[in-house]
Structures are given as structure tokens and as C-alpha cells.
mmCIF file as gemmi writes it, N, C-alpha and C atoms, coordinates in Angstrom:
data_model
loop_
_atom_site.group_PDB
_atom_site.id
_atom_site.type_symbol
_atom_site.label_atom_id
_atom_site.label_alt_id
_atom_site.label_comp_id
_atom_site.label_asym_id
_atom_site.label_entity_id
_atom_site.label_seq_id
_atom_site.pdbx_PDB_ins_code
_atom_site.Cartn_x
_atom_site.Cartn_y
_atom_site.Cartn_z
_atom_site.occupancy
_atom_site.B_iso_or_equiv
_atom_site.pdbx_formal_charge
_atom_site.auth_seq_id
_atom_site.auth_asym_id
_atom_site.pdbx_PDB_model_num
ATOM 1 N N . UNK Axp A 1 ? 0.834 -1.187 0 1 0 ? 1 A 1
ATOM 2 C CA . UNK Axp A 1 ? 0 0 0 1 0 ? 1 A 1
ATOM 3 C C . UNK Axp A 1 ? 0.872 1.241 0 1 0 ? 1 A 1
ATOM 4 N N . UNK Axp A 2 ? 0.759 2.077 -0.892 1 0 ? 2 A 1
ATOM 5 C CA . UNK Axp A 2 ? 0.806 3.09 -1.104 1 0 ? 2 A 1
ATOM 6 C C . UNK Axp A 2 ? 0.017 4.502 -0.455 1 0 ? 2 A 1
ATOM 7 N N . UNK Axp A 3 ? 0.793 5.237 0.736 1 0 ? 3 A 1
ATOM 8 C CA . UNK Axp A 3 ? -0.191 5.994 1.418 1 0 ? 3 A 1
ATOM 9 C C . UNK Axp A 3 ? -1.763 5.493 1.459 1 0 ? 3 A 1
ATOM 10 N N . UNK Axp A 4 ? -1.996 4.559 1.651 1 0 ? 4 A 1
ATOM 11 C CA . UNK Axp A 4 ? -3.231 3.882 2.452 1 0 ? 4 A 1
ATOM 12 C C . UNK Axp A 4 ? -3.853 3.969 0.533 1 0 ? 4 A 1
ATOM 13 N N . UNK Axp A 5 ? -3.391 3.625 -0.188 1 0 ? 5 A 1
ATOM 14 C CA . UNK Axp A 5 ? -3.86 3.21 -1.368 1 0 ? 5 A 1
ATOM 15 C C . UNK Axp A 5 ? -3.466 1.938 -2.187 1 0 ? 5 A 1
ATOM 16 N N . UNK Axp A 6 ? -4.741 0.868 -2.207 1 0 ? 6 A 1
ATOM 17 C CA . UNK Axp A 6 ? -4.361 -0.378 -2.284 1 0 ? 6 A 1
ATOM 18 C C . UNK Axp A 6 ? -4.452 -0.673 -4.027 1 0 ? 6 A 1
ATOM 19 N N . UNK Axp A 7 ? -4.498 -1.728 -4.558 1 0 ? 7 A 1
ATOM 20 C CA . UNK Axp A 7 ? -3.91 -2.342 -5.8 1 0 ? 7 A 1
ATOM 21 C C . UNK Axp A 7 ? -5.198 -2.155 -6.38 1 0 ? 7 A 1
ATOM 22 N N . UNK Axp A 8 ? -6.763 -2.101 -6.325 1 0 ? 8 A 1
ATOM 23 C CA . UNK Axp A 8 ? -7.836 -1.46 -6.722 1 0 ? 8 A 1
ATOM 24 C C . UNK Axp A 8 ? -7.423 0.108 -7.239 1 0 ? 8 A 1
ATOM 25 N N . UNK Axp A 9 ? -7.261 1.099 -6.209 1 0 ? 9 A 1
ATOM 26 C CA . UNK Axp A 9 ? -7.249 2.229 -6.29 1 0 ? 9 A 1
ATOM 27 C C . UNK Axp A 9 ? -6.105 2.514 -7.233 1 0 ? 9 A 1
ATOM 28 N N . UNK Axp A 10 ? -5.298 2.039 -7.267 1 0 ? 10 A 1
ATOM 29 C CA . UNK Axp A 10 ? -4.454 2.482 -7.427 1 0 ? 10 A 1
ATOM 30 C C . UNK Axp A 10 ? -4.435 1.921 -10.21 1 0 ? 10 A 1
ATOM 31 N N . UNK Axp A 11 ? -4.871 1.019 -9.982 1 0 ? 11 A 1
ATOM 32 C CA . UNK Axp A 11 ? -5.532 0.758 -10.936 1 0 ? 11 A 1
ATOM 33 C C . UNK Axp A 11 ? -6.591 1.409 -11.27 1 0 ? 11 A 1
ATOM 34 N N . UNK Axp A 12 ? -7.496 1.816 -10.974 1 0 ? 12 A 1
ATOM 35 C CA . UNK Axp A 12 ? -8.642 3.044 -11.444 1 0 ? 12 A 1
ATOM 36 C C . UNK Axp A 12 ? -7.685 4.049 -11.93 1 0 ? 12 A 1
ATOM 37 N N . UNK Axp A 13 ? -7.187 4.894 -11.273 1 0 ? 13 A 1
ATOM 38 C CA . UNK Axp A 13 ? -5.988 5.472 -11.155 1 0 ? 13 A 1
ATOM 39 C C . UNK Axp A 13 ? -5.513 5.782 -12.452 1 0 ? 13 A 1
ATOM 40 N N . UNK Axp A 14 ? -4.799 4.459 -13.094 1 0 ? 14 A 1
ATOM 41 C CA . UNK Axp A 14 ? -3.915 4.822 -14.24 1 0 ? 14 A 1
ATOM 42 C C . UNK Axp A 14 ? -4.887 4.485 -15.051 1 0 ? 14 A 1
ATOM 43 N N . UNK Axp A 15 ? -6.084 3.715 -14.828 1 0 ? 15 A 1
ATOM 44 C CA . UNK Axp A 15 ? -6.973 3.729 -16.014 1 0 ? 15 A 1
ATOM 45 C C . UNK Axp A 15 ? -7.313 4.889 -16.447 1 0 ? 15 A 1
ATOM 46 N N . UNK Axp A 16 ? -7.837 6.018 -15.181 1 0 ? 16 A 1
ATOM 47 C CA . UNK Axp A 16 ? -8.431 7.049 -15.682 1 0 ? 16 A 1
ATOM 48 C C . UNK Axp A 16 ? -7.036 8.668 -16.204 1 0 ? 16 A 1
ATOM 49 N N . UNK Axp A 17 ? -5.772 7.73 -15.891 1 0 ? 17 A 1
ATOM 50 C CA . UNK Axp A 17 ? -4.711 8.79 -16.516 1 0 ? 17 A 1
ATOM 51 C C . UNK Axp A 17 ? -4.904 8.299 -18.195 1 0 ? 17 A 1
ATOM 52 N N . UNK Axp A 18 ? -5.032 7.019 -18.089 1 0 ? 18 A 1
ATOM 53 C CA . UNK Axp A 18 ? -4.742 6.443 -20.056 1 0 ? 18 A 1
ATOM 54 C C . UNK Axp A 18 ? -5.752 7.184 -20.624 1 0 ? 18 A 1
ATOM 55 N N . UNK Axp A 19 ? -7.283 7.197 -19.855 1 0 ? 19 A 1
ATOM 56 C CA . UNK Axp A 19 ? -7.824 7.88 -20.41 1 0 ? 19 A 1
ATOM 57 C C . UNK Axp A 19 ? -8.42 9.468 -20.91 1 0 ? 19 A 1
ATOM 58 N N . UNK Axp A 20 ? -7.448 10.056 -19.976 1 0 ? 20 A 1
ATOM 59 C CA . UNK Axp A 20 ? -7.161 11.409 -20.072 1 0 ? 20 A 1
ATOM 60 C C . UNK Axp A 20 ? -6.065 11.956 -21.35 1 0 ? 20 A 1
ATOM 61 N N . UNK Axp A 21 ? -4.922 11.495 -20.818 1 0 ? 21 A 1
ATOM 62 C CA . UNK Axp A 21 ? -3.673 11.433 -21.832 1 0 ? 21 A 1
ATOM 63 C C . UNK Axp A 21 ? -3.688 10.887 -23.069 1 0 ? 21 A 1
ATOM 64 N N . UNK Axp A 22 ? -4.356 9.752 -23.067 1 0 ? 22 A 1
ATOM 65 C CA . UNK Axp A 22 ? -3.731 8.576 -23.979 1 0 ? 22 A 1
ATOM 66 C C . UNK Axp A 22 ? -3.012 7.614 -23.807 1 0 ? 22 A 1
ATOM 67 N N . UNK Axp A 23 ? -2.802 6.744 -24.456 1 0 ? 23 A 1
ATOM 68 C CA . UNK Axp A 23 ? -1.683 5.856 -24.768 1 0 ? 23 A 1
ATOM 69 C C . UNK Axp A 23 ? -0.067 6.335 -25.503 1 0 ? 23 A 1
ATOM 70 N N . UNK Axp A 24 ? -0.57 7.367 -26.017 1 0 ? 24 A 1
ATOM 71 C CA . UNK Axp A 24 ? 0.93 8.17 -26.431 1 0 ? 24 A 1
ATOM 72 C C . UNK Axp A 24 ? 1.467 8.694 -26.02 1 0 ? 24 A 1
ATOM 73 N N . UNK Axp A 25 ? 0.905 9.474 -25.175 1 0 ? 25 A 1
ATOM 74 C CA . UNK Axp A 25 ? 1.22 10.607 -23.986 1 0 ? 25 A 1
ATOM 75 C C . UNK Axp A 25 ? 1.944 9.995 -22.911 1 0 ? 25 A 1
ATOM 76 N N . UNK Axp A 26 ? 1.642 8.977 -22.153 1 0 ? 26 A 1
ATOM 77 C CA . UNK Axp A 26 ? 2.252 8.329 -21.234 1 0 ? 26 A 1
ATOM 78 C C . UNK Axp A 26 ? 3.418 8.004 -21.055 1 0 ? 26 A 1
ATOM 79 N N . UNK Axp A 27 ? 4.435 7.902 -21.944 1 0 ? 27 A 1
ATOM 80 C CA . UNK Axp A 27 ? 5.948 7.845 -22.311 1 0 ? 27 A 1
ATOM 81 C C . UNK Axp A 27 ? 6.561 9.278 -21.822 1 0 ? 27 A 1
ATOM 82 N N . UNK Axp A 28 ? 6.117 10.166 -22.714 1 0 ? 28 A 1
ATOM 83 C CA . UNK Axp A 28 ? 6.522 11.668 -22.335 1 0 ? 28 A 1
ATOM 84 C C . UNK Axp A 28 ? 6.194 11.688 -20.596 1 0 ? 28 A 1
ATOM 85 N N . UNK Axp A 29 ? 4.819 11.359 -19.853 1 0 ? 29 A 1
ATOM 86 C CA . UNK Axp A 29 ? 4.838 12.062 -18.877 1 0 ? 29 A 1
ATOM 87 C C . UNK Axp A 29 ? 5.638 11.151 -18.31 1 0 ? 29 A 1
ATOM 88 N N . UNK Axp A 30 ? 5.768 9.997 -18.229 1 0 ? 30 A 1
ATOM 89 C CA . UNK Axp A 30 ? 6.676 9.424 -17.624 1 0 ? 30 A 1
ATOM 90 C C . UNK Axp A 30 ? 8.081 9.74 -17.245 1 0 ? 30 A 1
ATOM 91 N N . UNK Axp A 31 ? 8.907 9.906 -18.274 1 0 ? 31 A 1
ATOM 92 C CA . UNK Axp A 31 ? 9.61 10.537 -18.74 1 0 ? 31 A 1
ATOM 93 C C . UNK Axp A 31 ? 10.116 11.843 -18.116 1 0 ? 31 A 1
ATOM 94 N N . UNK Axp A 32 ? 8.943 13.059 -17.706 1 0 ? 32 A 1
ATOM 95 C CA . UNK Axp A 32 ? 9.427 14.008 -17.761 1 0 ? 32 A 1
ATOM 96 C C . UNK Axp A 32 ? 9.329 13.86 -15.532 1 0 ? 32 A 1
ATOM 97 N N . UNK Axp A 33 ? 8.304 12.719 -15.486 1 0 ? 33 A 1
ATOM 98 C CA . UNK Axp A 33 ? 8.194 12.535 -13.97 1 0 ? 33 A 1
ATOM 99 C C . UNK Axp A 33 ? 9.131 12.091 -13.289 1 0 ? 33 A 1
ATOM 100 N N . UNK Axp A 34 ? 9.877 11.23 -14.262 1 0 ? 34 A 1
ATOM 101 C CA . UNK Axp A 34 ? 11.988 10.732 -13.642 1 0 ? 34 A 1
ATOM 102 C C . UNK Axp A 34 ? 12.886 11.554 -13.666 1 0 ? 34 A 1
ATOM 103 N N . UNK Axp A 35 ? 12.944 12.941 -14.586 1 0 ? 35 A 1
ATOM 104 C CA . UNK Axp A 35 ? 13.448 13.54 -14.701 1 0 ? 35 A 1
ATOM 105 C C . UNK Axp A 35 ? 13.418 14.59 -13.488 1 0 ? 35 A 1
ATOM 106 N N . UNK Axp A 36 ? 12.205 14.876 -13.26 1 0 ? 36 A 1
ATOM 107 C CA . UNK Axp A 36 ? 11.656 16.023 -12.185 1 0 ? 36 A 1
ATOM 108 C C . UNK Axp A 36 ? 12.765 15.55 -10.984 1 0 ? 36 A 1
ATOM 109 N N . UNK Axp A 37 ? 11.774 13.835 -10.357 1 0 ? 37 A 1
ATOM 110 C CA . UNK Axp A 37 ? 12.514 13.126 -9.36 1 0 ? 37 A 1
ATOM 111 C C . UNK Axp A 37 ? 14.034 13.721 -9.674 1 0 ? 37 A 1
ATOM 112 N N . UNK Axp A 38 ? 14.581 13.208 -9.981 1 0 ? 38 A 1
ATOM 113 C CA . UNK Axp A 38 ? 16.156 12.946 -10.34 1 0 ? 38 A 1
ATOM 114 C C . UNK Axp A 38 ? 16.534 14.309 -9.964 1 0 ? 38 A 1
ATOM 115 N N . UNK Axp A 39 ? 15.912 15.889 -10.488 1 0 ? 39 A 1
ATOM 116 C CA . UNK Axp A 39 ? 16.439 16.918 -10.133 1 0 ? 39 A 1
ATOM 117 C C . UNK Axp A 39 ? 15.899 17.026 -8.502 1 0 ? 39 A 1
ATOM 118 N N . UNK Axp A 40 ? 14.603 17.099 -8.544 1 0 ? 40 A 1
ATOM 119 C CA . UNK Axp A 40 ? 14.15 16.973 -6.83 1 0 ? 40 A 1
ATOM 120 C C . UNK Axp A 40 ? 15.605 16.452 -5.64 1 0 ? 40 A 1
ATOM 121 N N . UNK Axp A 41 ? 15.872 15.151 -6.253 1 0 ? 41 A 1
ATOM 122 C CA . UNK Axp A 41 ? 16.952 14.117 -5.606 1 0 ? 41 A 1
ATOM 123 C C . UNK Axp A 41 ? 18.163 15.02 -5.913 1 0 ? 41 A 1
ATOM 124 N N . UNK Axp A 42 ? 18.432 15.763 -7.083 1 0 ? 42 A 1
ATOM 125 C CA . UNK Axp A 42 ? 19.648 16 -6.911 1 0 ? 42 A 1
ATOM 126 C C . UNK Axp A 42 ? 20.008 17.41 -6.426 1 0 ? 42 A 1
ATOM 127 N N . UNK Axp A 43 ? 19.142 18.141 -6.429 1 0 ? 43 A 1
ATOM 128 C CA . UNK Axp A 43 ? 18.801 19.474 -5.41 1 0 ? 43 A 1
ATOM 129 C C . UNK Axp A 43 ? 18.953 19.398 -4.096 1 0 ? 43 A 1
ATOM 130 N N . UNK Axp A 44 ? 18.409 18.383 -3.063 1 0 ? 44 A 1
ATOM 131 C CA . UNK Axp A 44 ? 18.218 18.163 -1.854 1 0 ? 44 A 1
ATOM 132 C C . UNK Axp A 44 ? 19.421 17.646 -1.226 1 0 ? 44 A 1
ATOM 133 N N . UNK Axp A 45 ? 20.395 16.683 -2.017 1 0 ? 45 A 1
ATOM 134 C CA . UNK Axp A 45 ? 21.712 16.4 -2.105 1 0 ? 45 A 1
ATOM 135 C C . UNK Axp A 45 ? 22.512 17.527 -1.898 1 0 ? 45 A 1
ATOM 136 N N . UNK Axp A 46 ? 22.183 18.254 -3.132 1 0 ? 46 A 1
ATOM 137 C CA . UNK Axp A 46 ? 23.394 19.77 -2.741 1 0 ? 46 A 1
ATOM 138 C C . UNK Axp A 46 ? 23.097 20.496 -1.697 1 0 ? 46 A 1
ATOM 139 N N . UNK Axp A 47 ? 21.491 20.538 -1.216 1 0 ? 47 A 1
ATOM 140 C CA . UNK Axp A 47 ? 21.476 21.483 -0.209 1 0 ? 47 A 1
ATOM 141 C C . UNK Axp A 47 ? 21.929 20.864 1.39 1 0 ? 47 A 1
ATOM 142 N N . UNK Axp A 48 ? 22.014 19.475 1.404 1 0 ? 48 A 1
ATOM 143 C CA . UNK Axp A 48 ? 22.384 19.005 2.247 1 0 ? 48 A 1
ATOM 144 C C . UNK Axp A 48 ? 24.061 19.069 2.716 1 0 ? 48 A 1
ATOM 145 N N . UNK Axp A 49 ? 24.711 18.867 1.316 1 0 ? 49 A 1
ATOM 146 C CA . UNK Axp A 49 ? 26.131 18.643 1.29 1 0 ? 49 A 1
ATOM 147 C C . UNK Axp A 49 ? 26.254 20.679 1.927 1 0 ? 49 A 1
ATOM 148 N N . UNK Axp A 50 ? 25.534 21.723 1.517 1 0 ? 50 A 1
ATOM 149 C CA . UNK Axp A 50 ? 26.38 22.622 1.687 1 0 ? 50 A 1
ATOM 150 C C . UNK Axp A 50 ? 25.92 23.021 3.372 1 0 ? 50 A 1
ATOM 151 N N . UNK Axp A 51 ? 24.579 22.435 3.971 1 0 ? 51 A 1
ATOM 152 C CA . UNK Axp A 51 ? 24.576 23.021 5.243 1 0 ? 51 A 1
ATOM 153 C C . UNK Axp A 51 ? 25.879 21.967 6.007 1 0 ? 51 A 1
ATOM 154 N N . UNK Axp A 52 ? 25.834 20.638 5.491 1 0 ? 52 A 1
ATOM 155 C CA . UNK Axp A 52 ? 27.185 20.124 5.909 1 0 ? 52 A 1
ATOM 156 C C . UNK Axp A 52 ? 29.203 20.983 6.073 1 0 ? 52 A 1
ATOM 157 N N . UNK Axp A 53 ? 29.122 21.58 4.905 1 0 ? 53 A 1
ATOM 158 C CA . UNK Axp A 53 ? 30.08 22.753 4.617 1 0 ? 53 A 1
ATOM 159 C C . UNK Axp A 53 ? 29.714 23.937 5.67 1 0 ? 53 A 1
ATOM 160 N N . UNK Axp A 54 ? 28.879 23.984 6.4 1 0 ? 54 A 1
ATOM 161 C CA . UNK Axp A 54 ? 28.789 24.957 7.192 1 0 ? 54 A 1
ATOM 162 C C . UNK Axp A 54 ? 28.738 24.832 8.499 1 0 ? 54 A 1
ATOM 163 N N . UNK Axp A 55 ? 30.543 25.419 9.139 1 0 ? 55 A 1
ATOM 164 C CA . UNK Axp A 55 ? 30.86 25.424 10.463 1 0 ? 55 A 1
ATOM 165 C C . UNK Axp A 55 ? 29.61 25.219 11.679 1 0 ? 55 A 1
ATOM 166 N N . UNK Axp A 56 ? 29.551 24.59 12.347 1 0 ? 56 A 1
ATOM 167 C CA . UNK Axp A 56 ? 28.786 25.002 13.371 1 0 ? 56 A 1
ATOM 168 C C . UNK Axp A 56 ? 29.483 26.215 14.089 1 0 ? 56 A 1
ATOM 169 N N . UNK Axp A 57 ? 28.558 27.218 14.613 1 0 ? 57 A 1
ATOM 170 C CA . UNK Axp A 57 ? 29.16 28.246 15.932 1 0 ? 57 A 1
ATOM 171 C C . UNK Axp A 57 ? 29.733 27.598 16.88 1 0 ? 57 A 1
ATOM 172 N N . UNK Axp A 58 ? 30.415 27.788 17.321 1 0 ? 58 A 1
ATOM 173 C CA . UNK Axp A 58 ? 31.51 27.368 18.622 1 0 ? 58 A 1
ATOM 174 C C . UNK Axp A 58 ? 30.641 28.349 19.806 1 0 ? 58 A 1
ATOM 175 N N . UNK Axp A 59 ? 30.324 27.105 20.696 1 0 ? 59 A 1
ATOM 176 C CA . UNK Axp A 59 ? 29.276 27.771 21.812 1 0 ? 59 A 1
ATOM 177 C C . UNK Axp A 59 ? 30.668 28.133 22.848 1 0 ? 59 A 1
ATOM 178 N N . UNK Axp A 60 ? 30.725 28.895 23.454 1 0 ? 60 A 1
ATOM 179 C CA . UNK Axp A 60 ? 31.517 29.351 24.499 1 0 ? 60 A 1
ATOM 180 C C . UNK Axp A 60 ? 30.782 28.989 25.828 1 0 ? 60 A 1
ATOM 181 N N . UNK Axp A 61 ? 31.859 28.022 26.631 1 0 ? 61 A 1
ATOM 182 C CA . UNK Axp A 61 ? 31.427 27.877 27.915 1 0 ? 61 A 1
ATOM 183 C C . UNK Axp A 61 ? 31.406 29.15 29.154 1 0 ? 61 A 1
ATOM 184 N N . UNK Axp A 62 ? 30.816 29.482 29.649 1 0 ? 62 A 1
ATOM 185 C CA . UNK Axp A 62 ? 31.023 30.376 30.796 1 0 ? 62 A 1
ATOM 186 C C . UNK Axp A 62 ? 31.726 29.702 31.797 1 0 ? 62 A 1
């Protein structure tokens, strides 16, 4: 299950994308939905690596 969405739902689903899009269309969106991911993934990477690059403050004991 998929966020509380089971193998029914989840089939309606792409039935009613084929039938929006098409059968031709579905390559492209596919396509452009790995691509998105992949930048999403590779954005969150850099922003991670640079708060990593960034000193913590040095707390001073009293």
C-alpha cells in the first residue's frame, strides 16, 4: 500500500490517466516525472552537502 492506497485504487488510477492522456502521452509524462525526481533528488543532495560545509558556531562555555 501506497499511502493507504491499495492495488484497486491504485488501478482506477492509471486507467483514468490512459484515459485522459492517452496511450501516447504516457511515455513523455513518464519521462518528464523521472526527470523532475532525479532533479528533486539532486537538489536536496546539494542542499544538504552545503549546510554540511557549514561550520557550526563554537558555543563558548562560561
Amino acid at each position: 500500500m501506497i499511502g493507504g492506497l491499495g492495488m484497486p485504487e491504485l488501478i482506477i488510477i492509471l486507467v483514468i490517466i490512459l484515459i485522459i492522456f492517452g496511450a501516447g502521452k504516457l511515455p513523455e509524462i513518464g519521462a518528464g516525472l523521472g526527470k523532475g525526481i532525479k532533479n528533486f533528488k539532486s537538489a536536496t543532495k546539494k542542499s544538504e552537502i552545503e549546510k554540511d560545509d557549514i561550520e557550526p558556531e563554537k558555543i563558548e562555555k562560561d
